[in-house]
C-alpha positions as CSV (number, residue, x, y, z in Angstrom):
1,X,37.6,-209.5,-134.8
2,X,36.1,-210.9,-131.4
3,X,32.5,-212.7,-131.7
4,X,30.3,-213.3,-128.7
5,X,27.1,-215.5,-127.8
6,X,25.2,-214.0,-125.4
7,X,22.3,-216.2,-123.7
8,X,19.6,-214.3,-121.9
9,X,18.1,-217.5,-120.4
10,X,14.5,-217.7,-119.2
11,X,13.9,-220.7,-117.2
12,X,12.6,-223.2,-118.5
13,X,12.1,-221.5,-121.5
14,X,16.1,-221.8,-122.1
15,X,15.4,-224.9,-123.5
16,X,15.2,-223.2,-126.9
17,X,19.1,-221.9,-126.1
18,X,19.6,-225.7,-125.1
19,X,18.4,-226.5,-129.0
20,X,20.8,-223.9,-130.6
21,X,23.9,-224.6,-128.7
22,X,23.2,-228.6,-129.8
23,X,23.0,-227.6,-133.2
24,X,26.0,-225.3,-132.8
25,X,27.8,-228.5,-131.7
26,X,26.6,-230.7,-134.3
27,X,28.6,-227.5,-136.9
28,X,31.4,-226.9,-135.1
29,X,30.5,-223.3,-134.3
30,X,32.7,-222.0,-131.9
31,X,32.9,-218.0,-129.9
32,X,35.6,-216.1,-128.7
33,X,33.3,-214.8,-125.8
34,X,30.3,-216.3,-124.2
35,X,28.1,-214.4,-121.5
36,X,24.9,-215.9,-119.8
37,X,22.6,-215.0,-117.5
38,X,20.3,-217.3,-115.5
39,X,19.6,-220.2,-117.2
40,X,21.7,-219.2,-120.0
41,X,24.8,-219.9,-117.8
42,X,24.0,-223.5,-117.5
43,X,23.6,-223.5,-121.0
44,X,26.8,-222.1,-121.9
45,X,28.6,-224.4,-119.8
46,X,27.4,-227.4,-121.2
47,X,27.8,-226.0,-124.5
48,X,31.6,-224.7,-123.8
49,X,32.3,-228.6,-122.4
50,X,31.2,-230.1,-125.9
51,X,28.5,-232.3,-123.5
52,X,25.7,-232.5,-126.5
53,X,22.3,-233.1,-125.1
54,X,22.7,-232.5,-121.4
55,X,20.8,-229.5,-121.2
56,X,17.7,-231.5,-122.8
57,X,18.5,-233.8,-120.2
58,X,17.9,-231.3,-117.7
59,X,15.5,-229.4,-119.2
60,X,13.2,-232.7,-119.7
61,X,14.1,-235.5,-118.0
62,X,15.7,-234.0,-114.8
63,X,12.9,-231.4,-114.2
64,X,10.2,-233.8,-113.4
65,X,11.4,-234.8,-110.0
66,X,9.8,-232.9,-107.4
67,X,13.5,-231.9,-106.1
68,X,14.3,-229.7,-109.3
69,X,11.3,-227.8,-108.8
70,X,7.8,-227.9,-107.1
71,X,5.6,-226.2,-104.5
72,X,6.5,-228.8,-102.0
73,X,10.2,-227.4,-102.0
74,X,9.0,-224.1,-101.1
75,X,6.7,-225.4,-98.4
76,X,10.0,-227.3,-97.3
77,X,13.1,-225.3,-98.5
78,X,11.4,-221.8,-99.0
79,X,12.4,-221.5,-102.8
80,X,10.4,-223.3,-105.6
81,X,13.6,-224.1,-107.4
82,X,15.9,-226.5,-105.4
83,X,19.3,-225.0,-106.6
84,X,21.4,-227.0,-104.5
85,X,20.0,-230.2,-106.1
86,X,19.9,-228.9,-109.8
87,X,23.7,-227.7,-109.3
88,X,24.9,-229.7,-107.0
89,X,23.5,-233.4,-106.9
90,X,22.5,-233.4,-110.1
91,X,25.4,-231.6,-111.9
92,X,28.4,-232.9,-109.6
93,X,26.9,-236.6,-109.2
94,X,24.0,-237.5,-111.4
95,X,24.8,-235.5,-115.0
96,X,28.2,-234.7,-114.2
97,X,29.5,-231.4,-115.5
98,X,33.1,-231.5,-117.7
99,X,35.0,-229.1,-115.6
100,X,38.2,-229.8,-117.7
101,X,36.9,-229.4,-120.8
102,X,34.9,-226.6,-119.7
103,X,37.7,-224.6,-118.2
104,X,40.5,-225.9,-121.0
105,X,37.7,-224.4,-123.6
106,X,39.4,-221.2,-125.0
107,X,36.6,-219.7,-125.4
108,X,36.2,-217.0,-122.4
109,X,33.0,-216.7,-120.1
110,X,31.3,-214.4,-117.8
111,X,28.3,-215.1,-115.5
112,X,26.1,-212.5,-114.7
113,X,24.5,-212.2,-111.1
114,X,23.1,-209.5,-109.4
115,X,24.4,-208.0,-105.5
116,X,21.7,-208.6,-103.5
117,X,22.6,-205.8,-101.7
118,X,23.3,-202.9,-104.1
119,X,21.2,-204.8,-107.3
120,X,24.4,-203.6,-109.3
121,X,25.3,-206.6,-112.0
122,X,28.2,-208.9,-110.9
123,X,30.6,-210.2,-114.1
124,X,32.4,-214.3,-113.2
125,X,34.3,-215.8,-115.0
126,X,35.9,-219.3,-115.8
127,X,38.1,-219.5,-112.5
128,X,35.1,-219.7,-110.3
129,X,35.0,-223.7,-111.8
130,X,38.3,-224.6,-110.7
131,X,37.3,-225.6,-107.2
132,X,34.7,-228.2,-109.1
133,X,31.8,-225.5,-107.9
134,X,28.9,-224.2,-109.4
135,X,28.0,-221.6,-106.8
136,X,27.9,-218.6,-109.8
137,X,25.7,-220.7,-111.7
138,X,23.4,-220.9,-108.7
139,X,24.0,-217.2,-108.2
140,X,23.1,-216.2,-112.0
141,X,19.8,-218.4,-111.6
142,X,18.5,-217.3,-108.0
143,X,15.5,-215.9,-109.1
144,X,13.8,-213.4,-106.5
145,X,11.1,-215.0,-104.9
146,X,11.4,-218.6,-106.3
147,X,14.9,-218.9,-104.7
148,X,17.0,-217.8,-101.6
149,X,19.9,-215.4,-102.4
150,X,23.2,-217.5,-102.8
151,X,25.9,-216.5,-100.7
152,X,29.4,-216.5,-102.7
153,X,32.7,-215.2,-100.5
154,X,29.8,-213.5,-97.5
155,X,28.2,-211.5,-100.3
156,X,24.8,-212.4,-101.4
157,X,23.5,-212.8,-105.0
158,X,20.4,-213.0,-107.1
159,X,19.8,-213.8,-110.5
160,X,21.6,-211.6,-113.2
161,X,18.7,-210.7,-115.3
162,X,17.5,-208.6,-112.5
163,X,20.1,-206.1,-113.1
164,X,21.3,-206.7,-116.8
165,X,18.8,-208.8,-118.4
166,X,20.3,-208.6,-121.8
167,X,24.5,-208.0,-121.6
168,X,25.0,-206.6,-124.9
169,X,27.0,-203.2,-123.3
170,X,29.4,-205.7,-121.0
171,X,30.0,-207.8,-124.2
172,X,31.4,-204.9,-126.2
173,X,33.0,-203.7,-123.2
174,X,35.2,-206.9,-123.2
175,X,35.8,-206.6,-126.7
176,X,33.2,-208.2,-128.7
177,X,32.7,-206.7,-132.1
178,X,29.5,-208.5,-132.7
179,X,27.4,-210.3,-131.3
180,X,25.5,-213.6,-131.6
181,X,22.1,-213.6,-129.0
182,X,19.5,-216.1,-128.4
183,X,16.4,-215.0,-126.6
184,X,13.9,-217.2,-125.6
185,X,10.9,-214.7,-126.7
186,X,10.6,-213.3,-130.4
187,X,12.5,-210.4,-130.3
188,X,9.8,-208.1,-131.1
189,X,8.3,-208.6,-127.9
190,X,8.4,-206.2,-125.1
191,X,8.4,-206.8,-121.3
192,X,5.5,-205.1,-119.3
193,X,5.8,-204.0,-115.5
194,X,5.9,-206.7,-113.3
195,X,2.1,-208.0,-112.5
196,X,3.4,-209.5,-108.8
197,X,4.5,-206.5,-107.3
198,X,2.1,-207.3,-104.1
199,X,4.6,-210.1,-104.0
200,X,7.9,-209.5,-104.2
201,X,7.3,-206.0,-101.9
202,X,6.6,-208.3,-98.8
203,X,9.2,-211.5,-100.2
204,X,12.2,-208.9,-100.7
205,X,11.3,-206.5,-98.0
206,X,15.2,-207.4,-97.1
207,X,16.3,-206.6,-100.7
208,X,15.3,-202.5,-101.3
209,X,17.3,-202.3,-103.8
210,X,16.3,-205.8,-105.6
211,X,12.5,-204.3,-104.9
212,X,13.5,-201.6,-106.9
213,X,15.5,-203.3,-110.1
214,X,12.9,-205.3,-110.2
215,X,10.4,-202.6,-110.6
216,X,12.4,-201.2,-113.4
217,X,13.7,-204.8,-114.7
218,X,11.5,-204.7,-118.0
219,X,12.5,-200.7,-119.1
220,X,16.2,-202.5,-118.8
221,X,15.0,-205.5,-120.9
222,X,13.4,-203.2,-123.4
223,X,16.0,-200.8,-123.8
224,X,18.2,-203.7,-124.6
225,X,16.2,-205.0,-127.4
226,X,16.0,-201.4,-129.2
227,X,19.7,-201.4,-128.9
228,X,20.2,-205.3,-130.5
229,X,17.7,-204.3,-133.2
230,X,19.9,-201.2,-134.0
231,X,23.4,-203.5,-133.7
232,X,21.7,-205.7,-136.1
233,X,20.5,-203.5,-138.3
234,X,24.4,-201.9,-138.5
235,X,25.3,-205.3,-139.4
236,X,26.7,-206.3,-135.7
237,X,24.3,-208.8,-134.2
238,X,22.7,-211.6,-135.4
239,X,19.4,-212.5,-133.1
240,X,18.2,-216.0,-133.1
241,X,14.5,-216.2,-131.6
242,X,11.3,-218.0,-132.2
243,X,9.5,-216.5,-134.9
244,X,6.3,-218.4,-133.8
245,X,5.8,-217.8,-129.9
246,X,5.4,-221.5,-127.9
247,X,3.5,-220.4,-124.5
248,X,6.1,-222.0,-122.2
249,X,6.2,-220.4,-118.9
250,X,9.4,-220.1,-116.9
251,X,8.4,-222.7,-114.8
252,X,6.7,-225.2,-117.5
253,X,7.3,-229.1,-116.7
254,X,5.4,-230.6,-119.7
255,X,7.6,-232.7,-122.1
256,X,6.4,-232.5,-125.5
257,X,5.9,-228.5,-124.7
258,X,10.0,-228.4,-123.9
259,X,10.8,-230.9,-126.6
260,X,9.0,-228.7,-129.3
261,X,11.0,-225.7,-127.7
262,X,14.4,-227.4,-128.0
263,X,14.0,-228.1,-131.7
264,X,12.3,-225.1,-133.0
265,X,15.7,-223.5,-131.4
266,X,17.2,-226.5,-133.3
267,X,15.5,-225.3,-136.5
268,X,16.2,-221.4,-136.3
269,X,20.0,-222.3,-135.2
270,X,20.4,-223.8,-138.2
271,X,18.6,-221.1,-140.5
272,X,21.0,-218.8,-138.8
273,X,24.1,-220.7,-139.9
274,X,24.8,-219.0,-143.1
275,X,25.2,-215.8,-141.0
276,X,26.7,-216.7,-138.4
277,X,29.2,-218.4,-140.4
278,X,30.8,-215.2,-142.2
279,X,32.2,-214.6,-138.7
280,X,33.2,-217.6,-137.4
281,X,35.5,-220.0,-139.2
């Protein structure tokens, strides 16, 4: 039997993903499979490299310099979030990454990002970290609007949760006979239309097809939630969310706000254990 953890991300809301991988650590809970998108990549990388803590580092220490994130980077850079700093500086040089125990981890990965041409979903996988680069996990996070496309090989990328916000299908594609998935929003909360439209319709003239994923993004997302009820309910997906909704928004910088996010993921991680457990050894 093949188990998978599937991290949906969320921005700065991933923080509460940060708090269950940490407690996953502390238990020795291990996956065969592990797919992220966004912010659930970096997650799942720290998490697959055994480095307890660094995604709280990130989350609430790194994220209050103005480079991580802040309107002056847009002014400057055109995108609020300064991926080449959270990715590169930061990850390569200031709160370096494990590659070797990340890719010696035999756990297998995917990293969803989005074509920026086509909006189609893109699948990487551990190889891309070989080269000591993080270029999918800036990729998976380039959220329309608040970052630039990345470029990867001359093709163009957004974030992954624009075109498969929720990869249950591509797990049990690969294999996975159930699933593990940690959202950031209680689960029985459903995505409305987009609210910016005016927005991204000028932003992403370049992007039809992005303008266009986008515009269906939250049918996707709550399509995906009917279907991980159903899994669970058939006894093939455990869902670990907040039960009690903190109103941390995707961009959120405040410290005791993240902080109570990481440990309520903390909390319901390890209410989750006795679960979980039954499938992994």
């Amino acid at each position: 039997m093949k188990t998978g953890v599937i991290d949906i991300g969320g921005g700065m809301r991933g923080i509460y993903a940060a708090g269950v991988f940490d407690a996953f650590i502390d238990f020795g809970i291990k996956f065969d499979y592990c797919i992220g998108v966004s912010a659930g990549t970096a997650n799942l990388v720290s998490f697959l490299a055994g480095q307890k803590g660094r995604n709280y580092r990130f989350y609430v220490r790194h994220a209050q310099d103005k480079r991580y994130m802040s309107l002056e980077n847009m002014i400057k850079k055109g995108e609020y979030f300064d991926l080449s700093y959270i990715y590169d500086t930061l990850t390569n040089h200031v709160d370096p990454l494990d590659y070797d125990a990340l890719i010696n981890s035999p756990s297998e990965l995917k990293i969803v990002a989005t074509n920026a041409k086509t909006a189609l979903p893109e699948y990487f996988d551990k190889e891309v970290f070989l080269e000591r680069s993080c270029k999918a996990l800036m990729a998976s996070c380039a959220l329309p609007i608040a970052c630039r496309a990345v470029k990867i090989n001359d093709v163009e990328y957004f974030d992954g949760g624009v075109s498969d916000p929720i990869p249950i299908r591509k797990a049990i594609e690969d294999g996975c006979d159930r699933v593990v998935v940690l959202l950031p929003r209680n689960v029985n909360l459903r995505k409305k239309p987009e609210s910016l439209r005016y927005v991204y319709l000028r932003a992403l003239r370049k992007y039809p097809e992005i303008i266009e994923a986008i515009n269906q993004r939250h049918e996707k997302y709550n399509r995906a939630i009917d279907e991980l009820i159903e899994l669970r309910e058939q006894g093939k997906a455990v869902i670990i969310s907040p039960a009690v909704q903190i109103n941390a928004r995707i961009n959120s910088k405040n410290p005791a706000l993240l902080d109570r996010l990481y440990k309520q993921g903390r909390r319901d991680a390890v209410k989750a254990l006795p679960e979980i457990r039954k499938w992994v050894l």
